[in-house]
C-alpha positions as protocol buffer text, in pm:
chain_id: "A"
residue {
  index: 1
  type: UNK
  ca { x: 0 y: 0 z: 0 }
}
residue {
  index: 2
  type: UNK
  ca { x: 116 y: 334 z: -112 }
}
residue {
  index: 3
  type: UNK
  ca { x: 50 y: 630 z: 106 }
}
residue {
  index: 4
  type: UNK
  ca { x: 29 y: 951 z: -88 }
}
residue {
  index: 5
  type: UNK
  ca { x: 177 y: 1293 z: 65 }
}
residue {
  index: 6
  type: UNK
  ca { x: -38 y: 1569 z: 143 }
}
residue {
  index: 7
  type: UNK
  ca { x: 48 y: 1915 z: 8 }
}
residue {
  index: 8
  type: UNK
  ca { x: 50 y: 2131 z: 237 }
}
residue {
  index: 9
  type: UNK
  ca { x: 65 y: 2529 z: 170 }
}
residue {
  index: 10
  type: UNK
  ca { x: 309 y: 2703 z: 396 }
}
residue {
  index: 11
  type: UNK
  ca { x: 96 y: 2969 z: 656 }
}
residue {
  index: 12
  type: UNK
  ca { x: 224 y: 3252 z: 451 }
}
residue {
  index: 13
  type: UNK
  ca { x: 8 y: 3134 z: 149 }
}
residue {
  index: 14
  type: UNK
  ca { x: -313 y: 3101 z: 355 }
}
residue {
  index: 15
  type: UNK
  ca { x: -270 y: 3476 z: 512 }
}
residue {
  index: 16
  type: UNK
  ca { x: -218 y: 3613 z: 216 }
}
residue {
  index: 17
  type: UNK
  ca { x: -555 y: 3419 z: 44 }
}
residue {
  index: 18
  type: UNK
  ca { x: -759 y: 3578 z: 324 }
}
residue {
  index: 19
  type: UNK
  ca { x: -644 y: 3943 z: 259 }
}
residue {
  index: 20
  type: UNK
  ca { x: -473 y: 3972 z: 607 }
}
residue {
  index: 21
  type: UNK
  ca { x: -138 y: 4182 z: 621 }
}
residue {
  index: 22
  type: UNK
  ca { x: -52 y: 4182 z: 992 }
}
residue {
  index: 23
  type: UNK
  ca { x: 197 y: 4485 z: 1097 }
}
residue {
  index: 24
  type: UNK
  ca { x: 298 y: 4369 z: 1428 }
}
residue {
  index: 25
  type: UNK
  ca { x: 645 y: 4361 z: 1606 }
}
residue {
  index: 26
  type: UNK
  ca { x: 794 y: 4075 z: 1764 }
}
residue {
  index: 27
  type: UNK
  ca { x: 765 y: 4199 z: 2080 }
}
residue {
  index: 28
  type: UNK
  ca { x: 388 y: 4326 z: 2084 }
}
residue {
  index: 29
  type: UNK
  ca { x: 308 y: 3978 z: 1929 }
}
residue {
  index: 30
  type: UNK
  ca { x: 504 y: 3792 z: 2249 }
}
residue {
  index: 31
  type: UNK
  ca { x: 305 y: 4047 z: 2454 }
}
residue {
  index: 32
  type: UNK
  ca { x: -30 y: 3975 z: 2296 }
}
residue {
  index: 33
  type: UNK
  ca { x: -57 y: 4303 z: 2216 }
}
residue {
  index: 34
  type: UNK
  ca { x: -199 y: 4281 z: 1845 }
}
residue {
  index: 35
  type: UNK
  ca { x: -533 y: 4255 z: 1663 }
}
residue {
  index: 36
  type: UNK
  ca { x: -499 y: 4019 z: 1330 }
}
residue {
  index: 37
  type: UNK
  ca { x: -824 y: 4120 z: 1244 }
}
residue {
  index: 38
  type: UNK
  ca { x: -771 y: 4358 z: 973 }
}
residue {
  index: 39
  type: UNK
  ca { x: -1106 y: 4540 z: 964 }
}
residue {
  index: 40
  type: UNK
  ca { x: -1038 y: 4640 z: 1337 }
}
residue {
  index: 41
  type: UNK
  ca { x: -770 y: 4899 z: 1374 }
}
residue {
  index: 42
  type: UNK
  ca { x: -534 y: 4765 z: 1684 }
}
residue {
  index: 43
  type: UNK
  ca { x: -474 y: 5041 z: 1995 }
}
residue {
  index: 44
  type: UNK
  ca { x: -102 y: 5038 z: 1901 }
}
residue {
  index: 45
  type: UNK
  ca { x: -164 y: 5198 z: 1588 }
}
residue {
  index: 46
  type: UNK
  ca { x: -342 y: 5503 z: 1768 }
}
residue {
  index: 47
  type: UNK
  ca { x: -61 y: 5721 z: 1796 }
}
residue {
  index: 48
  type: UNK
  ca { x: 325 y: 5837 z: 1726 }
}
residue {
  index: 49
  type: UNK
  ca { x: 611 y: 5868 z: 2036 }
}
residue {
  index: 50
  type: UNK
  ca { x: 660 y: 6194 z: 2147 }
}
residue {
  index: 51
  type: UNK
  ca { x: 982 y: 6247 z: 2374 }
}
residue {
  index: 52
  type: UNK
  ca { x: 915 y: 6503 z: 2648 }
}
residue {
  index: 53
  type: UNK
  ca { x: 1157 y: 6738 z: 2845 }
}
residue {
  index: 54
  type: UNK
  ca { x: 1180 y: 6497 z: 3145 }
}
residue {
  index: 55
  type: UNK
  ca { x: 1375 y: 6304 z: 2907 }
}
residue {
  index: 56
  type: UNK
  ca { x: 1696 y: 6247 z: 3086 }
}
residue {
  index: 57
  type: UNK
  ca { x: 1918 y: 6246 z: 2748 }
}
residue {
  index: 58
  type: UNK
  ca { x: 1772 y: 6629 z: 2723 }
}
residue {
  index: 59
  type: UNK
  ca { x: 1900 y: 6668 z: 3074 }
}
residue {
  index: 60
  type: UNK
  ca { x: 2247 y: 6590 z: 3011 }
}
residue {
  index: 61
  type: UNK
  ca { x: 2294 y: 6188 z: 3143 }
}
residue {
  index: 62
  type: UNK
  ca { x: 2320 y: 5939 z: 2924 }
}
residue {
  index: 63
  type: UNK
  ca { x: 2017 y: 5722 z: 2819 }
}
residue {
  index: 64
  type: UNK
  ca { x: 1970 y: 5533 z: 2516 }
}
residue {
  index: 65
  type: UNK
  ca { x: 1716 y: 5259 z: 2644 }
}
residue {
  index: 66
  type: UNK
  ca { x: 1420 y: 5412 z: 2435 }
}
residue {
  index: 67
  type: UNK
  ca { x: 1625 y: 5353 z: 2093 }
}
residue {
  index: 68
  type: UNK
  ca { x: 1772 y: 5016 z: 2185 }
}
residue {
  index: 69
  type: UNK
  ca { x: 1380 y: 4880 z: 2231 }
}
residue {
  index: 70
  type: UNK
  ca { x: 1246 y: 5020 z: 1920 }
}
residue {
  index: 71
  type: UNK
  ca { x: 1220 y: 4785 z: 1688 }
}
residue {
  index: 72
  type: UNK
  ca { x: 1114 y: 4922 z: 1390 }
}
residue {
  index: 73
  type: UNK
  ca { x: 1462 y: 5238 z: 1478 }
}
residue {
  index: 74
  type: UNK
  ca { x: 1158 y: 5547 z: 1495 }
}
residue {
  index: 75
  type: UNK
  ca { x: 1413 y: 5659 z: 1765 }
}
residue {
  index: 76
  type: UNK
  ca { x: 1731 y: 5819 z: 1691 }
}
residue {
  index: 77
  type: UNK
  ca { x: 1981 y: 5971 z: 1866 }
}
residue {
  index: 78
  type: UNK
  ca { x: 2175 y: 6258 z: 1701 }
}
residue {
  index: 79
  type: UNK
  ca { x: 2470 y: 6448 z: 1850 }
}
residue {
  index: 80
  type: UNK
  ca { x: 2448 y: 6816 z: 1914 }
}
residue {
  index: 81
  type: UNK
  ca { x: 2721 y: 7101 z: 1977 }
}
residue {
  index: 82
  type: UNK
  ca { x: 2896 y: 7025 z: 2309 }
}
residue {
  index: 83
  type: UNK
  ca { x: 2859 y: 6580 z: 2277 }
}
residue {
  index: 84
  type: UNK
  ca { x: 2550 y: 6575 z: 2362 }
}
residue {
  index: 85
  type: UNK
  ca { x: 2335 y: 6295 z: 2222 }
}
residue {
  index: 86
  type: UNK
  ca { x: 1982 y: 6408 z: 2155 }
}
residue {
  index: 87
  type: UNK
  ca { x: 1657 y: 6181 z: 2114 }
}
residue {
  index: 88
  type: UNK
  ca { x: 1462 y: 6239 z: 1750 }
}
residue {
  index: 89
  type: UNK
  ca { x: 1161 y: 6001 z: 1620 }
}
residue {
  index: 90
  type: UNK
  ca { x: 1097 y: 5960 z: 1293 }
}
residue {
  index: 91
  type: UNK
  ca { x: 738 y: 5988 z: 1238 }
}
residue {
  index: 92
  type: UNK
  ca { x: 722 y: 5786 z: 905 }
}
residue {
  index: 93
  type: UNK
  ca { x: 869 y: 5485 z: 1091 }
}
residue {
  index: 94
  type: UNK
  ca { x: 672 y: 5487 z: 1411 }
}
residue {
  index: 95
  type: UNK
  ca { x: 430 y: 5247 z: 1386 }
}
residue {
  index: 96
  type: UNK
  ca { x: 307 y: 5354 z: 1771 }
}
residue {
  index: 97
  type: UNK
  ca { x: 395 y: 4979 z: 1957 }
}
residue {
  index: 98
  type: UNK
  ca { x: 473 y: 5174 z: 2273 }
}
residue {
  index: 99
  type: UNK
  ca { x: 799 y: 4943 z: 2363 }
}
residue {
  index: 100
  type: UNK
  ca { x: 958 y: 5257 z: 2416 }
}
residue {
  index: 101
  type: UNK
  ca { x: 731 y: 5352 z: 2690 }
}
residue {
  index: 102
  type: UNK
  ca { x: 747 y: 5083 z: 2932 }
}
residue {
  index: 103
  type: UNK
  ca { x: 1147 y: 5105 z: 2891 }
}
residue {
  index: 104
  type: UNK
  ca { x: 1168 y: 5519 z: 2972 }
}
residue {
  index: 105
  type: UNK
  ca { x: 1260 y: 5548 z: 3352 }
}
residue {
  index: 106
  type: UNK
  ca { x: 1130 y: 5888 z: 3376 }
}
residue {
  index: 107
  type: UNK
  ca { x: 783 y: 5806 z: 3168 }
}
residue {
  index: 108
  type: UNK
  ca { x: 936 y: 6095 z: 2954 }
}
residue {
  index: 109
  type: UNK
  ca { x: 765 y: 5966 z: 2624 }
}
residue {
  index: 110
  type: UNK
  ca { x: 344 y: 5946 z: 2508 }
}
residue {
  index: 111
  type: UNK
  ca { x: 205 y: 5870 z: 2234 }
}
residue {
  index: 112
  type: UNK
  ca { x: -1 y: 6124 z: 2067 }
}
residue {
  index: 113
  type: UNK
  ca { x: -286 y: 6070 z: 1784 }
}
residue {
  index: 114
  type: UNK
  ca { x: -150 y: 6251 z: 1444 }
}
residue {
  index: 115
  type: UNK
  ca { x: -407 y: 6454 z: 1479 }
}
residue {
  index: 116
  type: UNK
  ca { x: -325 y: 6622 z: 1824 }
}
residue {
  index: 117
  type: UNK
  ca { x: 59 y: 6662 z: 1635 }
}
residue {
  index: 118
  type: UNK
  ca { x: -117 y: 6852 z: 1349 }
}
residue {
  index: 119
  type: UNK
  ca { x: -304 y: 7052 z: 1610 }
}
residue {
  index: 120
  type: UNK
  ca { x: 23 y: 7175 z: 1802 }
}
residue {
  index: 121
  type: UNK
  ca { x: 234 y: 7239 z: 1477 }
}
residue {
  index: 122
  type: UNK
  ca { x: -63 y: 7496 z: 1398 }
}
């Protein structure tokens, strides 16, 4: 008797026939912290990192451990006149996973809709 093999599509093949194109990082999928639904926006996706001035890399002591948990690198540091690294996020890459906020140990970053960012620009 001759047993025939099943094919068997790889799980890439089957999300993509259902139309589903999950965003999600490692982390917030180890967390649980994702929607794959794709009609249903997730909460992650509801805003963009803003550092504050309680940032302690504004106030002169070193702290990188915002830009060392963002995974998809929305957090930069740049240097400025006197060696002093200063924290920038890149908008277009911030995809709003808040990793960097649990890691800030002043609580010096929120995330703030794109619309309240549009607001304050004004």
């Amino acid at each position: 008797m001759i047993l025939k093999e099943k094919e068997v599509a790889p799980p890439e093949a089957h999300v993509a026939a259902q139309g589903i194109q999950p965003k999600v990082s490692r982390r917030a999928f180890l967390r649980g912290d994702w929607n794959p639904s794709p009609e249903a926006p997730s909460d992650a996706t509801a805003g963009l990192a803003v550092i504050g001035p309680a940032c302690l890399a504004l106030n002169r002591v070193v702290c990188r451990s915002c830009a060392e948990h963002c995974e998809p690198h929305a957090i930069h540091f740049r240097l400025a006149p006197g060696g002093i690294a200063v924290p920038l996020v890149r908008a277009e890459r911030c995809d709003g996973c808040a990793a960097c906020l649990a890691v800030c140990p002043v609580s010096a970053i929120v995330l703030q809709a794109p619309e309240d960012l549009n607001q304050e620009a004004a």
